[in-house]
C-alpha positions in Angstrom: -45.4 2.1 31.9 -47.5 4.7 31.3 -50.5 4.4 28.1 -49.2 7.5 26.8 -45.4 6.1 26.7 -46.6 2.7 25.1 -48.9 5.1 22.4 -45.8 7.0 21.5 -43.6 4.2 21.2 -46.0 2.0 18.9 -45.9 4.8 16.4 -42.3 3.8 15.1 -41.6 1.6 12.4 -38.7 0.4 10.8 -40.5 -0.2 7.3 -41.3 2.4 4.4 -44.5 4.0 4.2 -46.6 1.6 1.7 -44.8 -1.6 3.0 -45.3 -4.3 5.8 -48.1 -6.8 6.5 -51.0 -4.8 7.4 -52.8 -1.2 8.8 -51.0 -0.7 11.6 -51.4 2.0 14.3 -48.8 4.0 12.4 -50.5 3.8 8.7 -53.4 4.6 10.7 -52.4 7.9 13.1 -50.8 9.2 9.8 -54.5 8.4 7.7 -56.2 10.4 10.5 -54.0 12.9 10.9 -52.0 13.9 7.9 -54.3 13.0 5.3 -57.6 14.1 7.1 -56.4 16.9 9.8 -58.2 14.9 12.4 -57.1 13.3 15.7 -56.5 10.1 17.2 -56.2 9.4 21.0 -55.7 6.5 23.2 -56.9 6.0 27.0 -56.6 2.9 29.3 -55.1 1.4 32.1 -53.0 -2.0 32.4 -54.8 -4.9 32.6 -58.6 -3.0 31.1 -60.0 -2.5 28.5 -58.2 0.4 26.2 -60.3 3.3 24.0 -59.4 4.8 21.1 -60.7 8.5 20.1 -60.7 9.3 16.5 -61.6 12.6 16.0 -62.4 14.1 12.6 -63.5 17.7 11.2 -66.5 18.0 9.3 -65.6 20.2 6.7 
């Protein structure tokens, strides 16, 4: 599978905005995002290490 398939697919969740257990990837793509027009990104490979990019705009 490729990282970009599992990054999409970990960005669905069954439970309301404001509810669930903790900041999940989805809370946080949607804080980056939507409430500060900024960018988050994911690279890796199975079985290494994986990076994630957050990208924000200075003004």
């Amino acid at each position: 599978m490729s990282c970009l398939k599992v990054w999409n697919s970990i960005l669905f969740t069954t439970k309301p905005t404001g509810q669930g257990t903790g900041l999940g990837l989805s809370s946080a793509y949607d804080i980056v995002t939507k409430g500060h027009g900024g960018t988050l990104s994911v690279s890796g490979i199975p079985g290494a290490p994986t990076t994630f990019e957050i990208q924000l705009p200075l003004n």
